[in-house]
VEXMI-978786 format. One record per residue: residue number from 1; residue in three letters; chain; x, y, z of N, C-alpha, C, O in turn. Coordinates in Angstrom, 3 decimals. Atoms other than C-alpha are relative to their C-alpha. Layout:
// residues N
+-----+------+-------+----------+----------+----------+----------+----------+----------+----------+----------+----------+----------+----------+----------+
:  nr : rest : kette :     n_px :     n_py :     n_pz :    ca_px :    ca_py :    ca_pz :     c_px :     c_py :     c_pz :     o_px :     o_py :     o_pz :
+-----+------+-------+----------+----------+----------+----------+----------+----------+----------+----------+----------+----------+----------+----------+
: NUM :  ALA :     A :        X :        Y :        Z :        X :        Y :        Z :        X :        Y :        Z :        X :        Y :        Z :
...
+-----+------+-------+----------+----------+----------+----------+----------+----------+----------+----------+----------+----------+----------+----------+
//
This chain:
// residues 75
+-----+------+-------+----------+----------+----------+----------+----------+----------+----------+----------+----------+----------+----------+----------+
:  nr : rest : kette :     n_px :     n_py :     n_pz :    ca_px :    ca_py :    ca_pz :     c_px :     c_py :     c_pz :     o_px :     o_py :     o_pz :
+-----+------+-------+----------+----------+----------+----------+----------+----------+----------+----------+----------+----------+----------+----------+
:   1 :  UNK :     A :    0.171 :    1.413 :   -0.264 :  -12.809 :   18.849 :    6.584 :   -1.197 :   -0.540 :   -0.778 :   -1.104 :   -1.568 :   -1.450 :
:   2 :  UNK :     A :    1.081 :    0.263 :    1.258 :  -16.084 :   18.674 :    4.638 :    0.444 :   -0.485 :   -1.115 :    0.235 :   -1.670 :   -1.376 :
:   3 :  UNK :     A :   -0.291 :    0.150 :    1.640 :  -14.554 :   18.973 :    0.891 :    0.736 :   -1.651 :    0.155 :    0.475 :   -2.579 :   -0.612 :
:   4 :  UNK :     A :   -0.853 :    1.101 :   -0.251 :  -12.075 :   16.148 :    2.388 :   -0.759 :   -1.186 :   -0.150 :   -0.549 :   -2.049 :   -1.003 :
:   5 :  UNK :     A :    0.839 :    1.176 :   -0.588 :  -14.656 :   13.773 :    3.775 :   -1.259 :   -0.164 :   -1.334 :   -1.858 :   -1.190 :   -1.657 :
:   6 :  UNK :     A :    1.034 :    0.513 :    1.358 :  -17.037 :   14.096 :    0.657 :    1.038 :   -0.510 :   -1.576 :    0.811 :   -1.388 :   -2.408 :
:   7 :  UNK :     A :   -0.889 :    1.372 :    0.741 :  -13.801 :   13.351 :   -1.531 :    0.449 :   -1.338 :    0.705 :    0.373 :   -2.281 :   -0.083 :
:   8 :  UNK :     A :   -0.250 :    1.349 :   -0.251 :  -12.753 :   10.384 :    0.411 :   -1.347 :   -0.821 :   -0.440 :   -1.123 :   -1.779 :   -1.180 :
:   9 :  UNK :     A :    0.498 :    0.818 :   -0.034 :  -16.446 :    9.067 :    0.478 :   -0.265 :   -0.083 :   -1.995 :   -0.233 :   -1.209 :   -2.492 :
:  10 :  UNK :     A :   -0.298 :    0.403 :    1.484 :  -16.624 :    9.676 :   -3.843 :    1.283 :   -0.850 :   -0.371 :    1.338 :   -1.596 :   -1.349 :
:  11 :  UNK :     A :   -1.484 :    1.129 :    0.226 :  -13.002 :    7.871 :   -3.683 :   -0.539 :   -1.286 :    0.179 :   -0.299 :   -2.058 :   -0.750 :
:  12 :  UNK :     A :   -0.127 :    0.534 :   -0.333 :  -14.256 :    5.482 :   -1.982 :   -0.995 :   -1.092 :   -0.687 :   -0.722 :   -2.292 :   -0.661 :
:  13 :  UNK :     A :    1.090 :    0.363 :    0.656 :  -17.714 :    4.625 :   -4.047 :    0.567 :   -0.438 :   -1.428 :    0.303 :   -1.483 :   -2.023 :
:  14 :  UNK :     A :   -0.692 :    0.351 :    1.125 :  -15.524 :    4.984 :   -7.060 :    0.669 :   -2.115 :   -0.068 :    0.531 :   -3.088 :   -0.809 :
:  15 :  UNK :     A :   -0.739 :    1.317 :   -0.323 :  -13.386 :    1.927 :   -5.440 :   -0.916 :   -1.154 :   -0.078 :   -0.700 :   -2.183 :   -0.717 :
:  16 :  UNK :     A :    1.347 :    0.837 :   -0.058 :  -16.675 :    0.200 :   -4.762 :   -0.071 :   -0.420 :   -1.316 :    0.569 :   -1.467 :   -1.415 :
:  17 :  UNK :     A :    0.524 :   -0.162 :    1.156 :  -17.710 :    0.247 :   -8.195 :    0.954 :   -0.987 :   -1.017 :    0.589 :   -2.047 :   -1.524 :
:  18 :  UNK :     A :   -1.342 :    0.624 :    0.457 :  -13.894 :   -0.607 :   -9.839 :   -0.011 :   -1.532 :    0.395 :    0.165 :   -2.480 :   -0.371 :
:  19 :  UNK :     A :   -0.418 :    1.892 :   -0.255 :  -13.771 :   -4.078 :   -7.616 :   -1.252 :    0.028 :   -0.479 :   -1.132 :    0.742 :   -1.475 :
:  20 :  UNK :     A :    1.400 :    0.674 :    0.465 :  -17.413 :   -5.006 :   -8.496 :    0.755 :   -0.455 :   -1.595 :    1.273 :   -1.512 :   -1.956 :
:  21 :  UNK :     A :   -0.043 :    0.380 :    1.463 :  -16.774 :   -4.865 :  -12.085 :    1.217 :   -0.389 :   -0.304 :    1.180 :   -1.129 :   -1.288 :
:  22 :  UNK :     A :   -1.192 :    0.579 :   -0.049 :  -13.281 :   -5.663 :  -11.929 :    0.641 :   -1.278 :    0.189 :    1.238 :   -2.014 :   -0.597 :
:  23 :  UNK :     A :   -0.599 :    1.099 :   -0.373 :  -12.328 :   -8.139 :  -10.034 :   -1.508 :   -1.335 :    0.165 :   -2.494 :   -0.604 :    0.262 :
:  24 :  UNK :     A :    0.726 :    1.102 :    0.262 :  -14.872 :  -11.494 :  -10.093 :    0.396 :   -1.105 :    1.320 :    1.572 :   -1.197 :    1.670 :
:  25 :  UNK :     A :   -0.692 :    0.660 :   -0.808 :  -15.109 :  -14.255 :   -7.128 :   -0.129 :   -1.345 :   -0.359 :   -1.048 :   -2.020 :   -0.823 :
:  26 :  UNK :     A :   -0.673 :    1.701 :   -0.073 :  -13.001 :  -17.596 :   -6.965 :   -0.907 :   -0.438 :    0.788 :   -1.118 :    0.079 :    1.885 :
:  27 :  UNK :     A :    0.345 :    0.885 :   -1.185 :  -15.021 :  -20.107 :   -5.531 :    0.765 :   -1.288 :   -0.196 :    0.807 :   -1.986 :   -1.209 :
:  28 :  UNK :     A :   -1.592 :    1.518 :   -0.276 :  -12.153 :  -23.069 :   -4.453 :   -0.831 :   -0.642 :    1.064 :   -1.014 :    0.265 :    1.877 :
:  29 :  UNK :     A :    0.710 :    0.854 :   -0.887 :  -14.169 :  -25.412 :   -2.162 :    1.128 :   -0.303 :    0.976 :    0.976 :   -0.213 :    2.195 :
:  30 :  UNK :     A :   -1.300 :    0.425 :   -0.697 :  -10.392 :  -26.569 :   -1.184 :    0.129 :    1.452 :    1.211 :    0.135 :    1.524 :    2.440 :
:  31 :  UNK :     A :   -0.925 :   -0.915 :   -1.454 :   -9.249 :  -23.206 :    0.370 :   -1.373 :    0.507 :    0.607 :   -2.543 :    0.496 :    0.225 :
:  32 :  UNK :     A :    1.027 :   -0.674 :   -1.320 :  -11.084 :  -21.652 :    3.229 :   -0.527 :    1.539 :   -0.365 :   -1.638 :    2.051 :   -0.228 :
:  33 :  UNK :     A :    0.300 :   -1.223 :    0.106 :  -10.175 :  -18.163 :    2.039 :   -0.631 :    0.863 :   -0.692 :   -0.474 :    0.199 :   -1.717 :
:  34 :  UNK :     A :    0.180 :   -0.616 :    0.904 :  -11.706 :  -15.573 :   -0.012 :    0.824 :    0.137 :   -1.259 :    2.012 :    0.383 :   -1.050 :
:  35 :  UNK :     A :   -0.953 :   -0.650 :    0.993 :  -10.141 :  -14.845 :   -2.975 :   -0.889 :    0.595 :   -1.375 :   -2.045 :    0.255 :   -1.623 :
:  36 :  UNK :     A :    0.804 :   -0.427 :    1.402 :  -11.343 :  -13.244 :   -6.248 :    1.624 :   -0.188 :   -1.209 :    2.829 :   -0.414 :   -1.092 :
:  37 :  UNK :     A :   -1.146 :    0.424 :    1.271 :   -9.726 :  -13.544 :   -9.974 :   -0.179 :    1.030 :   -0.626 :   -1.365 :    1.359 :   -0.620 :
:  38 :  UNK :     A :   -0.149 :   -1.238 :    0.908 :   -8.956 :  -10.459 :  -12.179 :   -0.191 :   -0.677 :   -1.419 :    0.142 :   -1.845 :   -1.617 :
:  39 :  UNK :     A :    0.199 :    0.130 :    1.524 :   -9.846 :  -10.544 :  -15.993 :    0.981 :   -0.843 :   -0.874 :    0.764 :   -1.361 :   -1.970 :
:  40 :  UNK :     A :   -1.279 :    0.710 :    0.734 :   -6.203 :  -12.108 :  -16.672 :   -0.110 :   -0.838 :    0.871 :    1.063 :   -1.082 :    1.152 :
:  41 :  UNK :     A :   -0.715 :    1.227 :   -0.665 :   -6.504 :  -15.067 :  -14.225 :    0.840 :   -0.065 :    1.056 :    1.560 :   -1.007 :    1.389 :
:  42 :  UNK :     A :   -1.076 :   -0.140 :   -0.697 :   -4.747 :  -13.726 :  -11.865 :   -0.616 :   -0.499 :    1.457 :   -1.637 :    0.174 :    1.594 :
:  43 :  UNK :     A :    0.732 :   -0.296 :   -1.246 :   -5.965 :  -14.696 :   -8.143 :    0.400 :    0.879 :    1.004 :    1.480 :    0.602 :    1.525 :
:  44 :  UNK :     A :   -0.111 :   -0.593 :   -0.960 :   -6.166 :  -12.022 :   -5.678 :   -0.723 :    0.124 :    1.229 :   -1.472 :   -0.830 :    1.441 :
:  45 :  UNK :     A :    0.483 :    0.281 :   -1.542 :   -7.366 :  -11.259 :   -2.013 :   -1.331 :    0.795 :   -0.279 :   -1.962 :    0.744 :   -1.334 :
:  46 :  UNK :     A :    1.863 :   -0.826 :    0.344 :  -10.792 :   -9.111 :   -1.846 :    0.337 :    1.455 :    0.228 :   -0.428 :    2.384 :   -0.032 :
:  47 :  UNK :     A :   -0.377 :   -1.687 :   -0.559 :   -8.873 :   -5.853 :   -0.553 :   -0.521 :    0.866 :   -0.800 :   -1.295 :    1.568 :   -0.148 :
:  48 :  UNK :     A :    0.387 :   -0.964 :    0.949 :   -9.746 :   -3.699 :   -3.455 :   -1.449 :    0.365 :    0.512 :   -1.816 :    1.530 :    0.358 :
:  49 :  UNK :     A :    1.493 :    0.031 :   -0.201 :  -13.402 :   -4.130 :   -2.239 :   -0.244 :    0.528 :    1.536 :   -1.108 :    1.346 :    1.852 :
:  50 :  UNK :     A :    0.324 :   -0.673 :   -0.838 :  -12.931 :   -3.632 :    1.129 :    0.485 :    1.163 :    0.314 :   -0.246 :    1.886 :    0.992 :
:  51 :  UNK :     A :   -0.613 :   -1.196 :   -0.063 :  -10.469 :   -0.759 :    1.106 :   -0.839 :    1.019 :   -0.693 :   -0.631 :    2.208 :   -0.452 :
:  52 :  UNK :     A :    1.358 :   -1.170 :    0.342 :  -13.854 :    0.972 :   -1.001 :   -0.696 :    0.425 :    1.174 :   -0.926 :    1.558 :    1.596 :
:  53 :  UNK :     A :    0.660 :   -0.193 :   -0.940 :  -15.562 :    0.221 :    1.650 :    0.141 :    0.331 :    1.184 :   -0.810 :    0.682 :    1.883 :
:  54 :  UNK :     A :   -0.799 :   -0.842 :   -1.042 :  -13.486 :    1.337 :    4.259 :    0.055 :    1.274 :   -0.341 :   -0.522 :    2.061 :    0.409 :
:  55 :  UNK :     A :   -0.021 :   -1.810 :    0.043 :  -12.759 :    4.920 :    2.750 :   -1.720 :    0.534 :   -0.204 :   -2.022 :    1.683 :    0.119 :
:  56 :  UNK :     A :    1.166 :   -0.655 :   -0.143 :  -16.491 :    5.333 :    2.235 :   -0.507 :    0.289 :    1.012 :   -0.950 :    1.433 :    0.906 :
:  57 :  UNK :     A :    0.379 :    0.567 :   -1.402 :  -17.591 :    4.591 :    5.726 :    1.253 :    1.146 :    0.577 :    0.763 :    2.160 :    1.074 :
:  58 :  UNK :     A :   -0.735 :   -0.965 :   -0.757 :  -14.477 :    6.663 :    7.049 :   -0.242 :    1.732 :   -0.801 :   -0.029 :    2.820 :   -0.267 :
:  59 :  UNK :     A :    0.231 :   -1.437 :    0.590 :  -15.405 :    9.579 :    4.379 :   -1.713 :    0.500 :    0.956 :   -1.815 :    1.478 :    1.697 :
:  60 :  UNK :     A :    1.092 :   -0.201 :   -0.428 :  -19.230 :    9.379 :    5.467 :    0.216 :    0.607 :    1.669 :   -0.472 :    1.551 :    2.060 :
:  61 :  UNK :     A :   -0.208 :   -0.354 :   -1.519 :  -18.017 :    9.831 :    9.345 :    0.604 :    1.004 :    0.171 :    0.079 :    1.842 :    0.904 :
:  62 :  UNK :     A :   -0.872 :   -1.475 :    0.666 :  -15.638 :   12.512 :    8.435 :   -0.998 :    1.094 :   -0.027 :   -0.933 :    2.108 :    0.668 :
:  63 :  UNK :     A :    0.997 :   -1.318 :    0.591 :  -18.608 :   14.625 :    6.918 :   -1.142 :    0.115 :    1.261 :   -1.713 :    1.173 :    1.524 :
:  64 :  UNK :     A :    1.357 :   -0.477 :   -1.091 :  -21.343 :   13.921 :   10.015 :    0.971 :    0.350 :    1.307 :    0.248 :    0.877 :    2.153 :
:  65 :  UNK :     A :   -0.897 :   -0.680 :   -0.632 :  -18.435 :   14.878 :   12.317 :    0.384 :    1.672 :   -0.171 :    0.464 :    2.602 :    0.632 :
:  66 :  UNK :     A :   -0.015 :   -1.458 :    0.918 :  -17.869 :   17.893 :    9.931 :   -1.282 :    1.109 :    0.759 :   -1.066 :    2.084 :    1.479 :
:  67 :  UNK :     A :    1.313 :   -0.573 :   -0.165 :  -21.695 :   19.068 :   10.436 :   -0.189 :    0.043 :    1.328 :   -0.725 :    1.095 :    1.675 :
:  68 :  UNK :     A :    0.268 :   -0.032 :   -1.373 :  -21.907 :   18.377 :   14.032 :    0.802 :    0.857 :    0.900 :    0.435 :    1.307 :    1.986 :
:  69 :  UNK :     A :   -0.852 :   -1.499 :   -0.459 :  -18.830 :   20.947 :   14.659 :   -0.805 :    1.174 :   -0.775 :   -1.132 :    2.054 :    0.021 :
:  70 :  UNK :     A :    0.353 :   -1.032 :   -0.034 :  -20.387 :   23.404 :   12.628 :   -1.363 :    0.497 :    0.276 :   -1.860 :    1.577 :   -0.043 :
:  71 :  UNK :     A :    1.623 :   -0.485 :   -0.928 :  -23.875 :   23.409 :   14.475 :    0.700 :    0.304 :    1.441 :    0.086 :    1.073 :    2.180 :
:  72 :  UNK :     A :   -0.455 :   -0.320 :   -1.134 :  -21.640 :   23.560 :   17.451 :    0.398 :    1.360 :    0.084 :   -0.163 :    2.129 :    0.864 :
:  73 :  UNK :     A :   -0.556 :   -0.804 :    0.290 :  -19.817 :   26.056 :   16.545 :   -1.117 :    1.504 :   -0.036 :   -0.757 :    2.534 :    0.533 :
:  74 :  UNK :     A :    0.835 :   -0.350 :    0.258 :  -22.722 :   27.849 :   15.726 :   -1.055 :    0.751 :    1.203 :   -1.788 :    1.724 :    1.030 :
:  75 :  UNK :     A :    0.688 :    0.430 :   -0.584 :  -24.273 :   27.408 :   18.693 :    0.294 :    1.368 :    1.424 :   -0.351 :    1.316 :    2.471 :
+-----+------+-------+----------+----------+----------+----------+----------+----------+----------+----------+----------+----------+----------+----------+
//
C-alpha cells in the first residue's frame, strides 16, 4: 500500500503541475462558473486541477495510513 500511495500522490503532483501550465483561467464576468481555456480556445471546467488535487491528498492519506499499520503492526 505504500509503493501505491506514493504513486498516486507523484500522479497526482504530476496532474497539479499539467493543469497549471496547461490549462489558463477564463474570467467571464457574465457566467458565475469557473471555467478555464486550453491553448486552442477551447473552454473547459477546472477538473484537471482538481482531480490533481484530489489524487494527491488521497495518495498522501494512503501513505500516513500505510505507516501507522506498520508501527502497529510492529507493536
Amino acid at each position: 500500500m505504500k509503493r501505491v500511495s506514493i504513486a498516486l500522490t507523484i500522479i497526482g503532483i504530476i496532474l497539479i503541475f499539467v493543469a497549471i501550465y496547461y490549462f489558463r483561467p477564463a474570467l467571464n464576468v457574465v457566467d458565475s462558473d469557473p471555467m478555464t481555456v486550453n491553448p486552442q480556445g477551447i473552454r473547459t471546467t477546472e477538473w484537471p486541477l482538481f482531480i490533481g488535487i484530489l489524487t494527491t491528498f488521497v495518495g498522501i492519506c494512503f501513505y500516513f495510513i500505510s505507516v501507522a499499520d506498520e508501527k502497529k503492526a510492529k507493536k
